[in-house]
N, C-alpha and C positions, 0 to 999 in steps of 0.2 A: 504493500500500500504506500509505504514511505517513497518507491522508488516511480510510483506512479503520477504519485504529487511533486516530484521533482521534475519530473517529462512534461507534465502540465505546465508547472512554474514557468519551466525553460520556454516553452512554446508560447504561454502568454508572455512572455518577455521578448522574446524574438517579435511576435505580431507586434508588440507597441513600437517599437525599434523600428518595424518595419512602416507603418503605418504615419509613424513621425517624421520619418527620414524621406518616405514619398512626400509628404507637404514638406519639408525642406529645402527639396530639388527643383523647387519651380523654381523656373528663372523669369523674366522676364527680358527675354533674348529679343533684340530687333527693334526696341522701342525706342532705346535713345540712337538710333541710327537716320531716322528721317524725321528730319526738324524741318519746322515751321519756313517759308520763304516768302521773302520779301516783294509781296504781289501788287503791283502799280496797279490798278483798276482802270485809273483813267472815266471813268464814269462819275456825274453827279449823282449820288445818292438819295439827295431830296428831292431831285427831277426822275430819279427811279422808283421813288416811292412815289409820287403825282401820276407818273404812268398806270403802276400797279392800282392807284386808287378809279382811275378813269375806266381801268378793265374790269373793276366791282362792280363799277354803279349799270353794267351793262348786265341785266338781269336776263344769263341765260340759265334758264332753270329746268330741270331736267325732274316732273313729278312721277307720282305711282302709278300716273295712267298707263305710261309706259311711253311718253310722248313728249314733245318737246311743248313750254308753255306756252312758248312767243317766237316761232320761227324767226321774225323778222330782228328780234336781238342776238339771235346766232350769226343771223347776216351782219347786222352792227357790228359785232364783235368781231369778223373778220377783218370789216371794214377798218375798225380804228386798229388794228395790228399794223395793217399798209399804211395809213394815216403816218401814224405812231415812230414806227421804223423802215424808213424810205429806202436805207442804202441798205438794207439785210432783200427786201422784196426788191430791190432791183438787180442785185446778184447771186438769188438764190433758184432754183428753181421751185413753183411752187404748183402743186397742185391741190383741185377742190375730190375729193373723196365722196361718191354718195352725197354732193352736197355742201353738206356742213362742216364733214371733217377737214384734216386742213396737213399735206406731208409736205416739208420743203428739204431739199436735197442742195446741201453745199459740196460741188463739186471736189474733189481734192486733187492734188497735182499727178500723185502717183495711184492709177487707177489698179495696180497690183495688190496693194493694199486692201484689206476688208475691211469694210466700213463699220462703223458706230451708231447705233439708234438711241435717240431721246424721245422717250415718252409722258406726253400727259394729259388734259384732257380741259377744258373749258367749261361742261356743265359742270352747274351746282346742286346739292338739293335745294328744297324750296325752306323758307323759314316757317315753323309750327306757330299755325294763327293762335293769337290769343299770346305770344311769349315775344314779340317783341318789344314790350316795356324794361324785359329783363335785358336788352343790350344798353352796353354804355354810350352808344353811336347807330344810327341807323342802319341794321343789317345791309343793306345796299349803296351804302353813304361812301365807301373808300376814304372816309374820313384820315387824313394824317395828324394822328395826335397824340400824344405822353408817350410819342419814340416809338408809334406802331401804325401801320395800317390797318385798318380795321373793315370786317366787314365778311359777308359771306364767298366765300371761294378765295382767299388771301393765305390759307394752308392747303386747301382742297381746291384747287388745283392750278386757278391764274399764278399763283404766285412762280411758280414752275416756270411755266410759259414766258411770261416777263422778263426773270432774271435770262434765262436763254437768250431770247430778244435780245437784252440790252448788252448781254456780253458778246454776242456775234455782233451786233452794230458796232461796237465799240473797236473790235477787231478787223470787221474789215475798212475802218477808217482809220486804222492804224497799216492798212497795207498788209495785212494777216492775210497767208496762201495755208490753207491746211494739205498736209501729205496725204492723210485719209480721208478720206471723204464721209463727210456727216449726213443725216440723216433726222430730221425732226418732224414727228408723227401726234397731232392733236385730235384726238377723238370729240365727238360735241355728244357721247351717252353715256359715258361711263357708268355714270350712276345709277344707271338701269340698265347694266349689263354687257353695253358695248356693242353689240350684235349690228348697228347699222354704222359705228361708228368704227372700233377700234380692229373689227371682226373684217369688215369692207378692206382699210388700210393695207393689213396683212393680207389677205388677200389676192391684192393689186402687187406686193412687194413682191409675194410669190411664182405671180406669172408672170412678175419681170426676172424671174431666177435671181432674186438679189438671197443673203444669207449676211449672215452680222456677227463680228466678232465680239460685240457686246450689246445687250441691250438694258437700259437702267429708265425705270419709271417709279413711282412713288412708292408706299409702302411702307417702310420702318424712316427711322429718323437720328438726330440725335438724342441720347439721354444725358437730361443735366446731369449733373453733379449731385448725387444723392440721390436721385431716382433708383438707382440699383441696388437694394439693398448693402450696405458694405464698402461700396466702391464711392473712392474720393473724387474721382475724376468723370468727367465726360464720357459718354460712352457714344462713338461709329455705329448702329446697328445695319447692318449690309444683310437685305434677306434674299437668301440666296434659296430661297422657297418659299410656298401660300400653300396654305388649305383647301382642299375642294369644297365642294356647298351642297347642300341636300334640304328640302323639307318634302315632307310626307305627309301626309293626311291620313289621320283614321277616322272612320267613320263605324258608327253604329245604325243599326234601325230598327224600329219595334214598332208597335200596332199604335202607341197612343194609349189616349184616354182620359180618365179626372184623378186628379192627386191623390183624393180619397181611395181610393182601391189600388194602389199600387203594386204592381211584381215584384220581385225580391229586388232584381237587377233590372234597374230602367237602364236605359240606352246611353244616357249620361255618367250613370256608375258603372256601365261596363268602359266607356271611356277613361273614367276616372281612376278606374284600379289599372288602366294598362299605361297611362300615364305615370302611374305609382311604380308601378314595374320598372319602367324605361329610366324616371330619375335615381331609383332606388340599385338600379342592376349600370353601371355605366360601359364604355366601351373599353377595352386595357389602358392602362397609363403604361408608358415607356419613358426614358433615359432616352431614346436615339437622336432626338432632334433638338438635345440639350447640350449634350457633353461636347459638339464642339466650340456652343458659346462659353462652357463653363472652363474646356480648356484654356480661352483666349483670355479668361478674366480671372483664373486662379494667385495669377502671381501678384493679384494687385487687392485682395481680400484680408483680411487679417486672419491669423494663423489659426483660430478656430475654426472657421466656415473652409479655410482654405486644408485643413487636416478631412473632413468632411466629402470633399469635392474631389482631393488628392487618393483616393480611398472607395472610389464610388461603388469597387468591384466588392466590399465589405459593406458600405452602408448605405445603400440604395436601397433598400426597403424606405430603411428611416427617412432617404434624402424624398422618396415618391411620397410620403405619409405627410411631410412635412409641406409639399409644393403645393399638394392637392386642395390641400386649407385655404388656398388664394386664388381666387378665380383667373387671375390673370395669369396666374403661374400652373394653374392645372391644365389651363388651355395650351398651356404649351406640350402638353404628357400625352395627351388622348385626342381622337374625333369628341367633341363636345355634344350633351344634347339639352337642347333647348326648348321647354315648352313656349310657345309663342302665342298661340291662339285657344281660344275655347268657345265651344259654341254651344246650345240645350235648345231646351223650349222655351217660345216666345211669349211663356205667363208662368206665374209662379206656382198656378194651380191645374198647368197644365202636363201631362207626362211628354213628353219627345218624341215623336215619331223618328227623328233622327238628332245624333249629337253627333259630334266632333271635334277632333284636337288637330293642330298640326303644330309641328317637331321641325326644329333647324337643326341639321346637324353641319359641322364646320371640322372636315375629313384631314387627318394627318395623310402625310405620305405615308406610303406602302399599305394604306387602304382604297377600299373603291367603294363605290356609290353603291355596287350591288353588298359589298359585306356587310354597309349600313341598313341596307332590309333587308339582308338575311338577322342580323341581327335583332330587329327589332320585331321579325317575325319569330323570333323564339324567345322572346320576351313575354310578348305579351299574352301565349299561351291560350288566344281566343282564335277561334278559326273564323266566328261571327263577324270579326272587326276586319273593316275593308281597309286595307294600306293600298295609297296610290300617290307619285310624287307630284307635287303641287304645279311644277315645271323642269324644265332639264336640267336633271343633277351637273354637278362641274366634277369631275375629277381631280385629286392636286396633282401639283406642278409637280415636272421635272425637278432633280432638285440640281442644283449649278454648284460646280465642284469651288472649292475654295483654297485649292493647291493651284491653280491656274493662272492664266496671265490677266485675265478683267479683274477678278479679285484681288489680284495684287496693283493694278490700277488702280481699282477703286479705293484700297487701303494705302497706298502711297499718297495718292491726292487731295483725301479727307488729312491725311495728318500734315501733308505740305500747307494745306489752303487754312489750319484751323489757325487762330491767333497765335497760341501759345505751341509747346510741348506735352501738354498733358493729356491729349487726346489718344484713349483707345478706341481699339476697332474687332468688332464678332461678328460671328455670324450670328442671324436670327430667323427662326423660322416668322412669316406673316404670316396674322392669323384672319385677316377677312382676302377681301378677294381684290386683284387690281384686274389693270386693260393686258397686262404681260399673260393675262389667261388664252389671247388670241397669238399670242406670236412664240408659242414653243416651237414651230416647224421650221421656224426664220435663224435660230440662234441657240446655241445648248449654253449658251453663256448668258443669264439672262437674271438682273438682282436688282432689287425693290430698295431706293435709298433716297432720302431729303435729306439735303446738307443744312438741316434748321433742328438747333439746341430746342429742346420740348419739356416744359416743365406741366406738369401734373395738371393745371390752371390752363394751358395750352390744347392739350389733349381733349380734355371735354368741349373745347369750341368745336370742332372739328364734328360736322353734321349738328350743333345742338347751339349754344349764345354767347354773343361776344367770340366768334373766328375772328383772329388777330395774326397778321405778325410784325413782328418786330424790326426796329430798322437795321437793328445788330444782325439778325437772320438774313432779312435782304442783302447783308453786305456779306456776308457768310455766302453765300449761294451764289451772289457774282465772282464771289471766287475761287470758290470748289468750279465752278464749271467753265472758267476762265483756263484755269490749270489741269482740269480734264481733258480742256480740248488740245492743250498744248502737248500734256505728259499721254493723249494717245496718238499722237504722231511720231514721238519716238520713244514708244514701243513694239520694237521688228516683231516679238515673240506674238502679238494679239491676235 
């Protein structure tokens, strides 16, 4: 017995050893190697933000009908782009897509080269009636005021568009020849899925045989400074993946009738309990589409979380038990499910001839839309209950390697263009859906990034009151994409 307790000893001594000495070994290799550079702009800033405010107050609004609200401000909206910046539409090519979209092609000198795609989009959602007293500025105001632009579509998604603009203007009146040749692609639906917009684009790109050695459209962003649990610094998130999308409807039906005499199971409670089921039963949580953000941010955690992280092949129960507690962190482990909707009878004393629920689900990679109802038909253990999807499930994304040469553009450029040195950079999976869901056939290189610091206050404008940004962002962005366009011209490897 004595010499069993020694064998033990030894071996929980070895594991702490072991266990310490892997948080030990993080390094943080590569970080103090590419500093901050000294980016002339050459642009008015307060004439970049008047611009940006002029492309709000154009209310191109994209509602639930599925429809655009006001044709003729999608045409505006083109119009003040030409307006706006004469010498980018006079040396760019530009075409109209289906309309309203909008792709313009800057030639580049060496056509051997693979070119670059930018993407993003000009609808907005519409403002929820009744809640615009909660803005500080008229949602549609482009208001410049207390260091911010204000207003809807100034995160989602003019702001994009704009800084683009002003930094191609700004180049080619500087006598700027790109070696590659650029590519800018503005959908006018994103927001209701893209299909006439972002869908049409690619499309056309395809039957010109074009292919892209990067493509970067919105998505993740940056995170302030404390936003990550732990981490002092800034955080690049570069999503070099999205989620696919699902909802389902279940439905029940029964005969009806008066409240007074009810069956065991109305139609509503057979709803009710498969709904119970589905929240109650979830889909697996995984580690896969974490640990290579968790690698990138170990070295910069304090030695508890970082012993934790260091270790995951030992405490990964603990580490999933622990994520799943936060909704924004569980969404990163599993396909999520969401009840959304509910529906009964249209009186309180009346039974339901029909109820139903429908269910969002937001699909990890290496699931598909059919595992999602397979799932959910062995859930809910009713054969009564009709499942049928609400509209065309999405897929997710390919996922875009981050050993490669765009990734390592995009992580050289974010840390050349940020102010300081304290900027890191991860991967991150996105977790709603962008317009990059049309163009997987165009590019296997293809990652979701805004060069705009995002504090917690920023984030909830985004679709909801008070969409802001900031002048400090706008100058962030003119020069992430100023040094984008530069640092992809000399990179042979792209």
């Amino acid at each position: 017995m004595k010499r069993l307790l020694i064998i033990l000893a030894s071996a929980a001594a070895l594991l702490i050893v072991l266990v310490v000495a892997r948080a030990l070994v993080v390094q943080k290799a590569g970080y103090l190697q590419i500093l901050p550079l000294p980016i002339e702009l050459g642009i008015d800033l307060e004439q970049a933000a008047k611009n940006l405010g002029g492309a709000i107050r154009i209310e191109t609004i994209s509602s639930q009908r599925r429809t655009m609200d006001d044709p003729q401000a999608f045409r505006a909206f083109q119009q003040y782009l030409a307006d706006t910046y004469p010498v980018l539409h006079a040396n760019l090519d530009r075409q109209r897509i289906n309309e309203y979209s909008l792709l313009y092609h800057w030639r580049g000198a060496d056509p051997g080269l693979e070119p670059i795609l930018m993407l993003a989009h000009y609808d907005t959602v519409p403002v929820t009636p009744g809640s615009e007293d909660r803005w500080s500025y008229p949602p549609f105001s482009g208001a410049v005021e207390e260091g911010f632009i204000w207003g809807r579509g100034t995160l989602d998604d003019k702001g994009t568009i704009i800084a683009q603009m002003e930094t191609i203007e700004q180049l080619l009146s500087e006598g700027y020849q790109p070696q590659r040749s650029i590519y800018l692609a503005y959908g006018h639906d994103e927001e209701i899925g893209g299909q006439q917009g972002a869908k049409k684009i690619s499309e056309y790109l395809q039957a010109a045989g074009e292919t892209f050695s990067l493509v970067l459209d919105e998505g993740s962003a940056i995170g302030a400074s404390g936003m990550i649990p732990g981490v002092e610094h800034a955080v690049a998130l570069l999503g070099h993946a999205e989620k696919g999308y699902l909802s389902l409807r279940l439905t029940a039906e029964d005969s009806g009738g008066h409240s007074s005499m009810p069956p065991r199971h109305t139609a509503a409670g057979q709803i009710a309990a498969a709904v119970m089921r589905l929240e109650n039963t979830q889909m697996p949580a995984s580690l896969d589409y974490s640990n290579e953000f968790f690698d990138s941010m170990m070295a910069f955690l304090p030695f508890g979380q970082r012993l934790f992280l260091a270790n995951r092949w030992l405490f990964e129960t603990l580490l999933l038990a622990q994520m799943e507690q936060k909704a924004e962190l569980n969404a990163t482990l599993r396909t999520t499910t969401a009840v959304t909707m509910l529906s009964g009878s249209p009186k309180e004393n009346v039974l339901p001839t029909e109820a139903s629920a429908v269910i969002n689900f937001r699909i990890m990679p290496g699931e598909t839309v059919q595992d999602v109802t397979d799932h959910v038909r062995r859930m809910i253990k009713d054969d009564a209950i009709r499942i049928e999807p609400t509209g065309e499930g999405l897929e997710p994304s390919p996922v875009s390697p981050i050993d490669g040469p765009a990734y390592a553009l995009l992580e050289r450029t974010a840390r050349e263009s940020w102010p300081d040195d304290t900027l890191l950079v991860a991967p991150r999976l996105v977790l709603a859906t962008t317009d990059t869901r049309h163009y997987h056939d165009l590019s296997g290189q293809i990652f979701r990034f805004m060069p705009v610091s995002l504090e917690f206050s920023d984030v909830r404008g985004i679709h909801g009151s008070n969409e802001r940004l900031s002048l400090d962002n706008l100058e962030n962005m003119l020069r992430f994409y100023r040094q984008l366009i530069i640092n992809a011209d000399s990179e042979d490897s792209l």
